[in-house]
N, CA, C and O of each residue as an XYZ file, in Angstrom:
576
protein
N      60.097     61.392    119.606
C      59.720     62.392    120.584
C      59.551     61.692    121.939
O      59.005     60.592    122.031
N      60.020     62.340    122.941
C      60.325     61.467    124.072
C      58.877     61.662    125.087
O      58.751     62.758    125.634
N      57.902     60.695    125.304
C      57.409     61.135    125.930
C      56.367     62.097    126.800
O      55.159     62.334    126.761
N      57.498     62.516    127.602
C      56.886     63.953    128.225
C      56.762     65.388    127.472
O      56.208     66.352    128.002
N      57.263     65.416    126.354
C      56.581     66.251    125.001
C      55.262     65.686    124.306
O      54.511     66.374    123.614
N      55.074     64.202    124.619
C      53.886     64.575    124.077
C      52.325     64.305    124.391
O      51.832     63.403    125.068
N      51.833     65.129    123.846
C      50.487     65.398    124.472
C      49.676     63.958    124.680
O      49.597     63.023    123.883
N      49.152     64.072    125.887
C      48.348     63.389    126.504
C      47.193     63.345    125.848
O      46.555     64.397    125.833
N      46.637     62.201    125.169
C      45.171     62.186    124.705
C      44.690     61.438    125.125
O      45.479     60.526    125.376
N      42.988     61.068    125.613
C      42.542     60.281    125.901
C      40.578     60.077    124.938
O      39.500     60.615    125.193
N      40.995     59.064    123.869
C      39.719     59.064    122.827
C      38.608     57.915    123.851
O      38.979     56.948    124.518
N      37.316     58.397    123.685
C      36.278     57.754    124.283
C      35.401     57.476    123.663
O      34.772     58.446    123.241
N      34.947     56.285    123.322
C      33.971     56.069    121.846
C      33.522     54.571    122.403
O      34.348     53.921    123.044
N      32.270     54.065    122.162
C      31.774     52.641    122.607
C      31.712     52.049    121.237
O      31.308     50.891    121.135
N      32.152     52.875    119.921
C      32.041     52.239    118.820
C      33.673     51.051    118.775
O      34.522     51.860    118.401
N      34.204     50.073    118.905
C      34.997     49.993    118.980
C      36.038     50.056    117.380
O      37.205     50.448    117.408
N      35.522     49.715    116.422
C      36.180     49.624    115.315
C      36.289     51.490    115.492
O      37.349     51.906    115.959
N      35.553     52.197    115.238
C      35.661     53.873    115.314
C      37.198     54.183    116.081
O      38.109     54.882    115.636
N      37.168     53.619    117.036
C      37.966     54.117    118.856
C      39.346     53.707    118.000
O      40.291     54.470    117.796
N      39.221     52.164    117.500
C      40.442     51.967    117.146
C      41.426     52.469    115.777
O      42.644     52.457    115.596
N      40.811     52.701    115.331
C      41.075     53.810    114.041
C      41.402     54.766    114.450
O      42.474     55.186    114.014
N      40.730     55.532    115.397
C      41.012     56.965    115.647
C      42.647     56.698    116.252
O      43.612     57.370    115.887
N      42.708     55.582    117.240
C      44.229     55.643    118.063
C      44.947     55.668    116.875
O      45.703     56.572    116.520
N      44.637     54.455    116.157
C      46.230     54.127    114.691
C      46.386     55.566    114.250
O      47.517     56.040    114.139
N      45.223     56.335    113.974
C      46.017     57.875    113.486
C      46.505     58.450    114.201
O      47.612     58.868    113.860
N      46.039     58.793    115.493
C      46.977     59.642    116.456
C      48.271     59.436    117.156
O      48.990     60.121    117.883
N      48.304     57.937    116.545
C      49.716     56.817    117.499
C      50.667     57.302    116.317
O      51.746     57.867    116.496
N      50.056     56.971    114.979
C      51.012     57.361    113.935
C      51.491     58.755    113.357
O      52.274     59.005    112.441
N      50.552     59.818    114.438
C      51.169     61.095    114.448
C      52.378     61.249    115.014
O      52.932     62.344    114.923
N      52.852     60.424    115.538
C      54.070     60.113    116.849
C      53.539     61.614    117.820
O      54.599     61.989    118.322
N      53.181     61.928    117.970
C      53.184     63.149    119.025
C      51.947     63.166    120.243
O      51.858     63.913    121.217
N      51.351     62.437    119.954
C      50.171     61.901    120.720
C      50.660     60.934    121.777
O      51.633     60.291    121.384
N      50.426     60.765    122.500
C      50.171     59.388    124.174
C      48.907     59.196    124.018
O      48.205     60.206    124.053
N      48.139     57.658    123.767
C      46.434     57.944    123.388
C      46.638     56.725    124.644
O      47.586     55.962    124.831
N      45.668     56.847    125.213
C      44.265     56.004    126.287
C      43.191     56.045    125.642
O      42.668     57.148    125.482
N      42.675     55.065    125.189
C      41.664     54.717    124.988
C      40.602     53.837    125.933
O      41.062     52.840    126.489
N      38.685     54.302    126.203
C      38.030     53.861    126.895
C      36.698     53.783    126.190
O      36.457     54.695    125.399
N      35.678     52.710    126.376
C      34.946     52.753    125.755
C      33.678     53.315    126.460
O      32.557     53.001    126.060
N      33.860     54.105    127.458
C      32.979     54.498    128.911
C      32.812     55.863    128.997
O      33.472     56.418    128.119
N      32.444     56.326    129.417
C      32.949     57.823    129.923
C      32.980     57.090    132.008
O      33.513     57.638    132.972
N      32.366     56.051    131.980
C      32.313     56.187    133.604
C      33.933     55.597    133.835
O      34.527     55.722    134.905
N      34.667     54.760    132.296
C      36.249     54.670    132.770
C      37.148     55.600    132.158
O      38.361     55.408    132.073
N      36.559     56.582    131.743
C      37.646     58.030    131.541
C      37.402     58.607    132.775
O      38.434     58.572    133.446
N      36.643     59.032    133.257
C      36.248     59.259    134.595
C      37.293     58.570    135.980
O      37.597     59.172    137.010
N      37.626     57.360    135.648
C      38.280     56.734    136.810
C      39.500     57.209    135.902
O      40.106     56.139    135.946
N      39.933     57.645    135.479
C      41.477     57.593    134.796
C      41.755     59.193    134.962
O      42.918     59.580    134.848
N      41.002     59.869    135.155
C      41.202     61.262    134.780
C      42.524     62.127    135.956
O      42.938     63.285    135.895
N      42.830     61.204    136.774
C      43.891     61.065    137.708
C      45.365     61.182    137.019
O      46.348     61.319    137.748
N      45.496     61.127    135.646
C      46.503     60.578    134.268
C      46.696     61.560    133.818
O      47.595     61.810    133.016
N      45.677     62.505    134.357
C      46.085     64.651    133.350
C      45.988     64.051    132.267
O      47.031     63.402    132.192
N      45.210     63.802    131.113
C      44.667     63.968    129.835
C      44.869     65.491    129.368
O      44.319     66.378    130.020
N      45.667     65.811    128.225
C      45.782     67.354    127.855
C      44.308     67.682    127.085
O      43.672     68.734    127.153
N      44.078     66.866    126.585
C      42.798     66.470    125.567
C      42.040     65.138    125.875
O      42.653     64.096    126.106
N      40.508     65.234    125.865
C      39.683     64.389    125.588
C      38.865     64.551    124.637
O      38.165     65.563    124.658
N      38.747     63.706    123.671
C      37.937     63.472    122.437
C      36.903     62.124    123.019
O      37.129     60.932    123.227
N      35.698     62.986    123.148
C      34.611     62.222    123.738
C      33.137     62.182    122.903
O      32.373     63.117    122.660
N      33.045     60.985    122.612
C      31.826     60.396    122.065
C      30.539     60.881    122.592
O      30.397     60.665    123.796
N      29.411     61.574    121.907
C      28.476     61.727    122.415
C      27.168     61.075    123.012
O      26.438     61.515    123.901
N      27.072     59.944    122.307
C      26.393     58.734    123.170
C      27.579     57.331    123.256
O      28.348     56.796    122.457
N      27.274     57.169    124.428
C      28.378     56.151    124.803
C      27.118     54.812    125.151
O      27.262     54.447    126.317
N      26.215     54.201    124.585
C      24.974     53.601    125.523
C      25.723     52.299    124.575
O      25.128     51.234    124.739
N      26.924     52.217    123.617
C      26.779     50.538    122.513
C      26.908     49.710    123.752
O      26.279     48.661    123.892
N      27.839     50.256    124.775
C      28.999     48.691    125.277
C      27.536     48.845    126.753
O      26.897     47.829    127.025
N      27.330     49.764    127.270
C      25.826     49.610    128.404
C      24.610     50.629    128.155
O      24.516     51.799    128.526
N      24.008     50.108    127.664
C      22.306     50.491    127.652
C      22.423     51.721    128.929
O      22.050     52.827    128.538
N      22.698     51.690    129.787
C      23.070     52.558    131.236
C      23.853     53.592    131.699
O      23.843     54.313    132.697
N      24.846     53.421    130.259
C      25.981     53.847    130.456
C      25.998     55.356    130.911
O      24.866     55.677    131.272
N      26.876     56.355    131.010
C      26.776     57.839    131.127
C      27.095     58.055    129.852
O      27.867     57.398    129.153
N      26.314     59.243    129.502
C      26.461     59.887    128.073
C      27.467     60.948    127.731
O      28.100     61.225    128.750
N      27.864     61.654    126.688
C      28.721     62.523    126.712
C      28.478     63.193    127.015
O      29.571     63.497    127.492
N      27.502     64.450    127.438
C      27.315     65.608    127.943
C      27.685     64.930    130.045
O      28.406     65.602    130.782
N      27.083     63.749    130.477
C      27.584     63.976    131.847
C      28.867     63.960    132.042
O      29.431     64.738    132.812
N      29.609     62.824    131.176
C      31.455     62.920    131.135
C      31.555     64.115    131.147
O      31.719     64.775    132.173
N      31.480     64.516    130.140
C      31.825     65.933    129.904
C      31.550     66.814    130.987
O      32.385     67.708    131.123
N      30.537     66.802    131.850
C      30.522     67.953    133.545
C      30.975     67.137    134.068
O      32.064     67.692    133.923
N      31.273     66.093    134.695
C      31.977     65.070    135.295
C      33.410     65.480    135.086
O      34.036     65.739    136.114
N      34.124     65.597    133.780
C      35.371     66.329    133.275
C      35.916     67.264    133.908
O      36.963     67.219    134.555
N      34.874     68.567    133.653
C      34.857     70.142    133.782
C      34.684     70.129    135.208
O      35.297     71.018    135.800
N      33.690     68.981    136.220
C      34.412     69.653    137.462
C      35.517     69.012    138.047
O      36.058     69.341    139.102
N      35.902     67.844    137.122
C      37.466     67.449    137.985
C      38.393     68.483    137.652
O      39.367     68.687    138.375
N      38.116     69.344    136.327
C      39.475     69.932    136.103
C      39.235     71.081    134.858
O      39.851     71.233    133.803
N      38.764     71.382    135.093
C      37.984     73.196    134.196
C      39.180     73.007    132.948
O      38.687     73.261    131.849
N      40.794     72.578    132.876
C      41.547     72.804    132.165
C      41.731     71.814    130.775
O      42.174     72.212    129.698
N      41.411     70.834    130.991
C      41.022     69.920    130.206
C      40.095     69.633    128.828
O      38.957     69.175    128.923
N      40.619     69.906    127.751
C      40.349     70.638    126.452
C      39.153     69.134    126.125
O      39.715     68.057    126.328
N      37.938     69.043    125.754
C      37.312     68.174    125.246
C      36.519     68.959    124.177
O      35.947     70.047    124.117
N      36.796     67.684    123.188
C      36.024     67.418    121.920
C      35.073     66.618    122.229
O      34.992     65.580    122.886
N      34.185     67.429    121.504
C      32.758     65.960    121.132
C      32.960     65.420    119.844
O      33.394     66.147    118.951
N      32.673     64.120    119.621
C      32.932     63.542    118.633
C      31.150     62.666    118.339
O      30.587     61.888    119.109
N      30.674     63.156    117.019
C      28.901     62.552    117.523
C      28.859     62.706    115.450
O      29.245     63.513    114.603
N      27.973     61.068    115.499
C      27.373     61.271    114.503
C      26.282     62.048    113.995
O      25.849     62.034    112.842
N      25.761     62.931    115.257
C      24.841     63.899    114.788
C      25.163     64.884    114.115
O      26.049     65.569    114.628
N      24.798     65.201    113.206
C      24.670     66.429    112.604
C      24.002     67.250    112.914
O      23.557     68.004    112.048
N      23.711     67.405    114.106
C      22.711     68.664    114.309
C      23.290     70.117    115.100
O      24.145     70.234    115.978
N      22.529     71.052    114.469
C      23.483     72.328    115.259
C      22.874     72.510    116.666
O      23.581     73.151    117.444
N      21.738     72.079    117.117
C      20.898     72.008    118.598
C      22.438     71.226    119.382
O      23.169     71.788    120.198
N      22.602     69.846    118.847
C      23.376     68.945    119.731
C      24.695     69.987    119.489
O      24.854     70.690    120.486
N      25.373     70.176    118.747
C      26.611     71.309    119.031
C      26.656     72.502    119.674
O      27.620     73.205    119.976
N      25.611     72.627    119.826
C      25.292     74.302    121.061
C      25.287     73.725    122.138
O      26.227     73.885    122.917
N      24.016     72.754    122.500
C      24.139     72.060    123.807
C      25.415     71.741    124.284
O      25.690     72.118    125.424
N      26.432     70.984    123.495
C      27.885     70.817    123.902
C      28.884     72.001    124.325
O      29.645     71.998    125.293
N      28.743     72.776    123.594
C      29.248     74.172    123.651
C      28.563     74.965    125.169
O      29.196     75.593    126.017
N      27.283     74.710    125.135
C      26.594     75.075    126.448
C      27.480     74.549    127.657
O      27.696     75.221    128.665
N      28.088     72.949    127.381
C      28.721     72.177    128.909
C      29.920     72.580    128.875
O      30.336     71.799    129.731
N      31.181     73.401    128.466
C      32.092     73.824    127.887
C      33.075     72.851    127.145
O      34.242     72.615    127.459
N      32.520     72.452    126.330
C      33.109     71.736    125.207
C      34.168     72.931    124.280
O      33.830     74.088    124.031
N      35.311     72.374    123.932
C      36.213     73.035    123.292
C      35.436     72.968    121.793
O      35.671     74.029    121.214
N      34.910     72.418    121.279
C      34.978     71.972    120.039
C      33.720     70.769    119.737
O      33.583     70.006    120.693
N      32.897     70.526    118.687
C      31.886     69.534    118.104
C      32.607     69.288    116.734
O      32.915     70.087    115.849
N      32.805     67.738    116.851
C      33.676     67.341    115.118
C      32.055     66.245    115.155
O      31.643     65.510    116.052
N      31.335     66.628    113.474
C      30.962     64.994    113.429
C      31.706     64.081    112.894
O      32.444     64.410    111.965
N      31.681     62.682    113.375
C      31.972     61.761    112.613
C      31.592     61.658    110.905
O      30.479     61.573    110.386
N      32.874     61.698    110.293
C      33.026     61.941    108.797
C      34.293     61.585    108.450
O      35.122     61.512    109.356
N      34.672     61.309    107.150
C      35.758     61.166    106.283
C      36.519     62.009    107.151
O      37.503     61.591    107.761
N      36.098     63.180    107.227
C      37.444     64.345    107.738
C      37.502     64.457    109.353
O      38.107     65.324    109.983
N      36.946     63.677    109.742
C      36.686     63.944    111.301
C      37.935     64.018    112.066
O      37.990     64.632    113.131
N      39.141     63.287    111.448
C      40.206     63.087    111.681
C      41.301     64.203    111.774
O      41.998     64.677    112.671
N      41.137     64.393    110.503
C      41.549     66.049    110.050
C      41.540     67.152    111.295
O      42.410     67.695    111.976
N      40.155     67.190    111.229
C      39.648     68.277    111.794
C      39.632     67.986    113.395
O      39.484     69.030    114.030
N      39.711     67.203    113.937
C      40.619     66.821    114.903
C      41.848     67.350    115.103
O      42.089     68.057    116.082
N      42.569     67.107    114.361
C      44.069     67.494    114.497
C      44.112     68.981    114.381
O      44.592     69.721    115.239
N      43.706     69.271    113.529
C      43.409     70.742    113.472
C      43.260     71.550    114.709
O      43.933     72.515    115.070
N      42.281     70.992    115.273
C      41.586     71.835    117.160
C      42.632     71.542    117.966
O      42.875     72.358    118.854
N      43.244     70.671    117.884
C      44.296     69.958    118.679
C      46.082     71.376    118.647
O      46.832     72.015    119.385
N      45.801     71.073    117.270
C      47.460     72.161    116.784
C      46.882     73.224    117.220
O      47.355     73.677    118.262
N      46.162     73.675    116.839
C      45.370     75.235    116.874
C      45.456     75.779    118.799
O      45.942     76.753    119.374
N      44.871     74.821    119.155
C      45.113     74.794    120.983
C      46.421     75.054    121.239
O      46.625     76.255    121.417
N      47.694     74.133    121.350
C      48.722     73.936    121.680
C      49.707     74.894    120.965
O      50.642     75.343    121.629
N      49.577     75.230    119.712
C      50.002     77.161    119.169
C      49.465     77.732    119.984
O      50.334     78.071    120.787
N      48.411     78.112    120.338
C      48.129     79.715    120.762
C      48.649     78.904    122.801
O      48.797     79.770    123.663
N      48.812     77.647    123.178
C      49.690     78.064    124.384
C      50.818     78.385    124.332
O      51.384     79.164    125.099
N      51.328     77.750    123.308
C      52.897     77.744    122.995
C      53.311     79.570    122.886
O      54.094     80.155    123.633
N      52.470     80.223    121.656
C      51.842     81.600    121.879
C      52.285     82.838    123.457
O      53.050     83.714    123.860
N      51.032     81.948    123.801
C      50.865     82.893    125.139
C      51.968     82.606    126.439
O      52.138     83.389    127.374
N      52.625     81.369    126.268
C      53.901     81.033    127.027
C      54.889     81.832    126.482
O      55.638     82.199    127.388
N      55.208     82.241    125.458
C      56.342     82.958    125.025
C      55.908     84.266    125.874
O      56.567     84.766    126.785
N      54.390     84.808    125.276
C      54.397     86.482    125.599
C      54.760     86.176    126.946
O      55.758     86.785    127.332
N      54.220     85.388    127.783
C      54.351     86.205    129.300
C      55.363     85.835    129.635
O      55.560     85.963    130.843
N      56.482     85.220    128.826
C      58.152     85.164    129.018
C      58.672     86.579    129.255
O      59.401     87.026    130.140
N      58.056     87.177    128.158
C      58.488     87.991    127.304
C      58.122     89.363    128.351
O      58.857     90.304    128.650
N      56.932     89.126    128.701
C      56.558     90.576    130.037
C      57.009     90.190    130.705
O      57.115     91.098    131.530
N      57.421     89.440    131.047
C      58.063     88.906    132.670
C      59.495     89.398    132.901
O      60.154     89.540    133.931
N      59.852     89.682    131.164
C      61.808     89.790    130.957
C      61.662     91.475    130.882
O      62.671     92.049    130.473
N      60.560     92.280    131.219
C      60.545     93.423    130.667
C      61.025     94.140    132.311
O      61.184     95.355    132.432
């Protein structure tokens, strides 16, 4: 797949063994372009790159005690670019921390799990059908 078909991802995780796992699956989806950062303050400087997707870690503090967390990436994100589909990706299990995310307009809360991967891909296809979707209809009114 050449390229400019495929979707732009950019995974953000300070776990690094986590970060790098996640790329080997999405590299070996062949349909993915992955950037990987262990920051949100260097997804932030990159966001210049149109990311179709960000899959963003909810505490980012391993690699700086200081660091910005996922909920500020995440408005940091939303006001560079309202269009920009982000996942939270958080070992919490809690439904408080998945509302709060949902509160910053988060597409989606996966926890980290066996299936996290999965279910990843899942939000990912599910997105890119219903554009693929809604690009046809308004072909389709446009030809009327």
């Amino acid at each position: 797949m050449e390229n400019q078909n495929k979707i732009k991802i950019f995974l953000v995780d300070d776990d690094a063994f986590f970060l790098k796992s996640l790329e080997i699956q999405f590299l070996n989806q062949g349909e993915f372009e992955v950037e990987t950062f262990a920051t949100g303050e260097l997804c932030i400087e990159n966001l210049s790159k149109n990311p179709q997707v960000i899959i963003l870690d909810y505490y980012l503090d391993g690699v700086d005690e200081n660091a910005m967390d996922g909920i500020k990436t995440l408005d940091k994100i939303k006001e560079f670019n309202t269009e920009i589909h982000v996942v939270i990706l958080s070992s919490q299990d809690q439904i408080e921390v998945a509302v709060d995310c949902m509160h910053h307009k988060a597409l989606d809360y996966v926890v980290k799990n066996e299936t996290a991967f999965l279910r990843l891909q899942k939000i990912i296809d599910a997105v890119f059908k219903y554009q693929k979707i809604e690009k046809r209809l308004n072909w389709l009114l446009n030809k009327m």
